[in-house]
Structures are given as C-alpha cells and as structure tokens.
N, C-alpha and C positions, 0 to 999 in steps of 0.2 A: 735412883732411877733417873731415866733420862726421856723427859717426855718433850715431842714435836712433831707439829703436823705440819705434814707439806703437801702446797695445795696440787691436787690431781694426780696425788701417789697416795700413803697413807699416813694415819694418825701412829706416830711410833712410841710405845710405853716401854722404853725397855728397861728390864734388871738385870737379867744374864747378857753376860760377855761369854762366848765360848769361839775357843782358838786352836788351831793346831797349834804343833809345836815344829817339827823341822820342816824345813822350807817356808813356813810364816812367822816364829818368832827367831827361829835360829837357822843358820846355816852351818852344816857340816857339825849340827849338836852343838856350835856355839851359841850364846844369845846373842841378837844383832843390838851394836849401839845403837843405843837413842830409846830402846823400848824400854828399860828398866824405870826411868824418871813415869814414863807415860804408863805405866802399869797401875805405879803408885798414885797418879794424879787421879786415874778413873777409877782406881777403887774405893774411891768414896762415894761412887754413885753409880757402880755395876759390882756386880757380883762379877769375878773372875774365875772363869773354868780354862781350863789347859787338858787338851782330849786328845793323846798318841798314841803310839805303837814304839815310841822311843827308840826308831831307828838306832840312834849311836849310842845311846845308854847315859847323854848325859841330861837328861829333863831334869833328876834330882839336883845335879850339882847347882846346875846353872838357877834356877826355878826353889829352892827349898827355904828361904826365907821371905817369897813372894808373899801377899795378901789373895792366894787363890786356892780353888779346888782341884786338882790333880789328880785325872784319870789316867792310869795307863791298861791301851789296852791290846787283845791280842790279835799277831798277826794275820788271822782268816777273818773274813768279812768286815773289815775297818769301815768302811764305806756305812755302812746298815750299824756297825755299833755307833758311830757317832751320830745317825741319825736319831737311835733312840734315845740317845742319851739329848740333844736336843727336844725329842716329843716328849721326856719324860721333867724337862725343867719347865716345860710349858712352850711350845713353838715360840706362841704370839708374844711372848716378850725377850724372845733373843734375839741376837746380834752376831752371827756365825762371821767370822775370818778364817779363810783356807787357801792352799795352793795346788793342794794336791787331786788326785783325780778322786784318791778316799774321803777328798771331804765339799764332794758336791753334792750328796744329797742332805749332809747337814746343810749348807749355802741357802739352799732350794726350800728346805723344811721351815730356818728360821725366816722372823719377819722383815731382819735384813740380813742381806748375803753378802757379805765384802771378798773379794778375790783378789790374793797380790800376788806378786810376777815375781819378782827379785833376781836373783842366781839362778835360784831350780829352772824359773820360768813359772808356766803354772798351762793344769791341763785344760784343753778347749772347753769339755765337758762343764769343768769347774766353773769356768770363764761365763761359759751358756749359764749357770744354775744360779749365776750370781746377779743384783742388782746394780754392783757399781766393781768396780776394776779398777786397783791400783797399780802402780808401778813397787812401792815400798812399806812395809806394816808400818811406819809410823804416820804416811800418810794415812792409814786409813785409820789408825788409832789417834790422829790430829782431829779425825772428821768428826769422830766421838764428842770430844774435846771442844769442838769448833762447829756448834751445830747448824750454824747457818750455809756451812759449806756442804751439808745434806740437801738445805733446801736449795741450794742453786746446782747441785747437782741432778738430785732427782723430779724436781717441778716440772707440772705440764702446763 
C-alpha cells in the first residue's frame, strides 16, 4: 500500500494500480523502456492490474512474466468495462493510468487519475478526467515511487 496525504487534495490509501496497456504501457503492442524495472519496484506495494482490449495482440508476450493481474477485454463498451472493473476493486484505493479516450472514466472513478501523452498523445476527455498529466508512463509511475513529487504536485 502506498499511503499520503496532501495538504488541501486528499488523503491517498492506495493498493491497486490499474493501467492501460497500448498507448500507456506500450506503443504499437510494444512494452515502452524503462517500465519493466518500475513495474517490479511497485509491486511490492500495489497491486498490479493491466485492463485492454489488446489492440495488437501482444499484452501476453510482452506482460506474461509480470507480478500483475490481466484483464483483457472486449471491443464494445471499453470505456464502462474498465470503469467497472475499477468500482469493483474498490474506487477509493486505486491509482488509474490511461491515455486513451476508453480510459477516462476509469481516471475519473479512481482516487487518482494519471493521464500520459506519449506517441498516441492522449484524449482531451482523458486529460479533463484526470488529476495530474504526464508527458511519459514512467514519469508517472516515478511519481508512485517518489511520493513527494505527488505532494508538490497536487497541494493547495
């Protein structure tokens, strides 16, 4: 678990991690460098979900020896499955990463929403549903890692 409060946002208890996978962990079905070591570093203190529609079809290759839980799911209503899959590990202790336009109302539902940019870009919608915007997932899986760079992010 990764607990910290920050003053004049909120108190964060989190367990779940839950991430897309193309356009946030990988590009073009690849995994992006740098996220594999940081995977392993947080999984000692989040639970790791990976929640697609596995665009290219490679989540298994790339992802099958990770320490996480792996959804895949299907093409019609991506956006609403990942939501529930989010309401159903408990909102108030995830930590949603997404880029895509399917994964703003999980951003929105969890109690933090990270949005990264990268290649794909990422959709406005997303961007809106999010509480903090990065440029690269390892920045925002550093922020995990590096909790004070939450509080001077989001402090009022």
């Amino acid at each position: 678990m990764i607990e910290i409060e920050i003053p004049g946002f909120k108190k964060l208890q989190l367990k779940y991690l839950v991430m897309d996978y193309n356009g946030t962990l990988a590009i073009d079905g690849k995994l992006i460098e740098g996220v594999e070591n940081r995977l392993y570093a947080l999984a000692d203190h989040l639970e790791i979900h990976v929640i697609t529609a596995d665009t290219f079809g490679l989540v298994k290759t790339y992802l099958e020896n990770f320490p996480i839980q792996l959804k895949i799911i299907t093409s019609t209503e991506q956006g609403k499955q990942k939501w529930q899959y989010v309401r159903q590990l408990g909102s108030g202790q995830v930590v949603a990463i997404g880029n895509g336009r399917n994964d703003r109302l999980m951003l929105k539902e969890a109690k933090l929403g990270i949005a990264t940019i990268q290649a794909e870009g990422a959709a406005m919608e997303t961007i809106q549903s999010a509480d903090i915007v990065v440029n690269h997932i390892n920045d925002a899986l550093d922020l995990l890692r590096e909790k004070l760079r939450l509080t001077a992010t989001l402090r009022d």
